[in-house]
N, C-alpha and C positions, 0 to 999 in steps of 0.2 A: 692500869688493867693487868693483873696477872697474866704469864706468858701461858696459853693453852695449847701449846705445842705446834707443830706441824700436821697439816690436814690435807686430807689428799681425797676429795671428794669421788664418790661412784652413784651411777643413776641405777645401778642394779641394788644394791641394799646394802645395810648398816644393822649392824648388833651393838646390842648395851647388856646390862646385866642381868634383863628377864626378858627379853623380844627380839627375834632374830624375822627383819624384815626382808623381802627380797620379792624386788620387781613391784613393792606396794604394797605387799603381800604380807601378813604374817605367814610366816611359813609353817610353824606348828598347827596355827588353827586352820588356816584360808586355803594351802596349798599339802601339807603331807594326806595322803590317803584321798584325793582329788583331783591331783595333776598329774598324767604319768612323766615320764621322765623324757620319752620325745617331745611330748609336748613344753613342757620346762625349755629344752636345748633349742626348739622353732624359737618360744616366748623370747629367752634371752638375748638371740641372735637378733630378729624382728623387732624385738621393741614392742610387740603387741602378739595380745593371744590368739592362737592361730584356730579357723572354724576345722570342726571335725572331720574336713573332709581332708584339708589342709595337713592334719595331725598321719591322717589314714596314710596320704602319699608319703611325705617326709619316714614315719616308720618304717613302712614297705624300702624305701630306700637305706633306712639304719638294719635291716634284715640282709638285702639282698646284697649290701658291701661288709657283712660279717662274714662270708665264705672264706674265697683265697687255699682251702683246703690244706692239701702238704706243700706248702710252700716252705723257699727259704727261708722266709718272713718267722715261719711259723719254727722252723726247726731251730734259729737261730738263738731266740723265745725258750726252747727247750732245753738247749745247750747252757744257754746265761743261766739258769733257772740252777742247774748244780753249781755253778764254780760263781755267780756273783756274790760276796757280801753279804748284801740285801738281797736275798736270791728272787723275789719277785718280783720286787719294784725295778732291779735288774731286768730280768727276763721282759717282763712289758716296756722297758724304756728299750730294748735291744729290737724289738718285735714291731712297736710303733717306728722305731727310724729305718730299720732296715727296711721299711715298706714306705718308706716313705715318696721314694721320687718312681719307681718304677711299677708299683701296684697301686697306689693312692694317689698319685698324679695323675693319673687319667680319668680320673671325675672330675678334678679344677683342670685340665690343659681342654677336655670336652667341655666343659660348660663357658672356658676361657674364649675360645674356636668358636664357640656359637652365640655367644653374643657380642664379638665382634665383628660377625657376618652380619647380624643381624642389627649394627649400628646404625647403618643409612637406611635400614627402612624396613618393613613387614610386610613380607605378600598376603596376596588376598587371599587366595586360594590354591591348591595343591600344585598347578602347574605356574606357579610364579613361585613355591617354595622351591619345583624342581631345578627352576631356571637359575636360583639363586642357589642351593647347592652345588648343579654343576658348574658354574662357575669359580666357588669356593675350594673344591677339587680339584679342577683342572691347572689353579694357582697355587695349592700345596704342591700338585705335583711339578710345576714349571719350578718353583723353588726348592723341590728336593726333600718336603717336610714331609712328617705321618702326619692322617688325618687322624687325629686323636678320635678313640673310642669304638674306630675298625680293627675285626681282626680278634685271634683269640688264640692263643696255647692248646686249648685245649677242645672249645667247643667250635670247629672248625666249619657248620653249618647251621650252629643258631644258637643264643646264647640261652637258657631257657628263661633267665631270669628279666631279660628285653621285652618282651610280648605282655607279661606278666604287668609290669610295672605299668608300660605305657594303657594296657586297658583299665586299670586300675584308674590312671590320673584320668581317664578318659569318663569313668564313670564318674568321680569327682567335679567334672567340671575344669580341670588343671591341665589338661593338654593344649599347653601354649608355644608360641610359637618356639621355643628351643626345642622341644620333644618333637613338634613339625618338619622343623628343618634336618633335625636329627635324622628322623623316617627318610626325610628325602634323602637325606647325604648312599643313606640305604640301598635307596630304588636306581641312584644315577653312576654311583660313584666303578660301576664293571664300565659304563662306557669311557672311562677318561683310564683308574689303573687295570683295566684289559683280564680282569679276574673279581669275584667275588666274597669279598670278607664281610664276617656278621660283624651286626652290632651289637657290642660286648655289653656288658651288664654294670661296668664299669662309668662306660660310655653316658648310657640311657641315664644313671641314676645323677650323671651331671647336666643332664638337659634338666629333668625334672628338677631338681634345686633351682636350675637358673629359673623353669618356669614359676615356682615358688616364690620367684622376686631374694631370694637369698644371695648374699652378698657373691658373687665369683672368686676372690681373694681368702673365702673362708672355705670354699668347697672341701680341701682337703682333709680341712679340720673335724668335717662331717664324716668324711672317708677315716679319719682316723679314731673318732668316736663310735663307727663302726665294728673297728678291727680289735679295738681295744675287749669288744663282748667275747669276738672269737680267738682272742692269746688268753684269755682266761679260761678258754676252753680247754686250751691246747694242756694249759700251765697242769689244770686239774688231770687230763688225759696222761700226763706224765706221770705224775702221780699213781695212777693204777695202774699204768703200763708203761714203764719206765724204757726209753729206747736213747733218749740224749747222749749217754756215754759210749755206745756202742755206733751211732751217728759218727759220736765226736773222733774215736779209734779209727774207723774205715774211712776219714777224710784224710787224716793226720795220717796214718801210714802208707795213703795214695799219693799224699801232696809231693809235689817236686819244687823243692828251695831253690831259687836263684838270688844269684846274689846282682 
């Protein structure tokens, strides 16, 4: 039998020389101009196509983690954008890492947080979430940990993007128990750290993945499929109004070199 090479099989799809299949799918006929593209990234991740209401929550969260506004993240995206190479492909690979562990880790370290609380078991009702939050508190704080998804830079009494989301999943039918226990962590968490931090939008949009059954090890993946809409932004925003060099000058001539 002739040697037919090495094969390296995938259940998401296969191309040949006239049909480019994908998830079952032809893609030119069955999926272009039919499937939006949240919904494509639910399908591939799931394994299965997600209902409309499913599609609605998951986007609302690919919206609401494209902000990040003037961030580092974003300037840094700005800067790469003149002096890489590849000046794009540059700029979004500088833009995705640099966010990667301190702005896009708080959707997977939130979604990570609450569904290992949520291991041993699911309250019934609001005052059995509460009882399980403060307890989940009261043990970050004996151990010295953030409770991932408290708290905010900027929005220091409510994040507006929180409220939004969660009535949303709420009308879908999707406010499960991670966006639950979320809330609670909300209502209980000034009695254990002795003050009052919102829940960030960051936060919320990793309850809501977790409630989507979506994997916790991919969360940030989602967070970074996000970011990537708004460094495109950013990229083009440069473009008309060019500031990366003038960024780059008043860093470099403030900086102090130590050896």
């Amino acid at each position: 039998m002739a040697d037919e090479g090495l094969r390296f099989p995938t259940a998401i799809g296969t191309s040949d020389e006239s049909r480019i299949r994908l998830l079952g799918q032809d893609l030119a006929a069955d999926l272009m101009g039919k499937v939006g593209f949240g919904e494509l990234a639910y399908w591939l991740v799931a394994g299965r196509r997600p209902t409309p209401g499913e599609v609605r929550v998951f986007e609302t969260v690919l919206v609401a983690l494209a902000d990040h506004g003037f961030t580092p993240t974003a300037i840094a995206a700005r800067l790469t954008y003149l002096s890489a190479p590849e000046s794009l492909q540059g700029a979004l690979a500088a833009g995705l890492l640099g966010g990667g562990s301190r702005f896009l880790g708080v959707t997977e370290d939130c979604g990570r947080f609450l569904a290992a609380v949520l291991a041993d078991g699911v309250p019934e009702d609001d005052a059995g979430f509460d009882t399980l939050a403060l307890a989940a508190v009261t043990k970050a704080r004996a151990e010295k940990k953030f409770v991932p998804g408290l708290g905010h830079p900027v929005h220091k009494k409510e994040d507006p993007r929180t409220p939004v989301l969660i009535r949303i999943a709420e009308e879908e039918g999707l406010r499960g128990p991670h966006l639950r226990l979320f809330e609670a962590i909300g209502r209980v968490h000034p009695q254990v750290l002795t003050r009052t931090l919102p829940l960030n939008g960051a936060g919320v949009c990793g309850a809501a993945l977790a409630d989507l059954g979506l994997p916790v090890d991919l969360l940030r993946g989602f967070a970074l499929l996000a970011r990537a809409a708004g460094l495109l932004g950013h990229l083009a925003e440069e473009r008309r109004n060019p500031i990366g060099m003038d960024v780059y000058l008043t860093v470099d001539r403030n900086a102090v070199y130590e050896q």
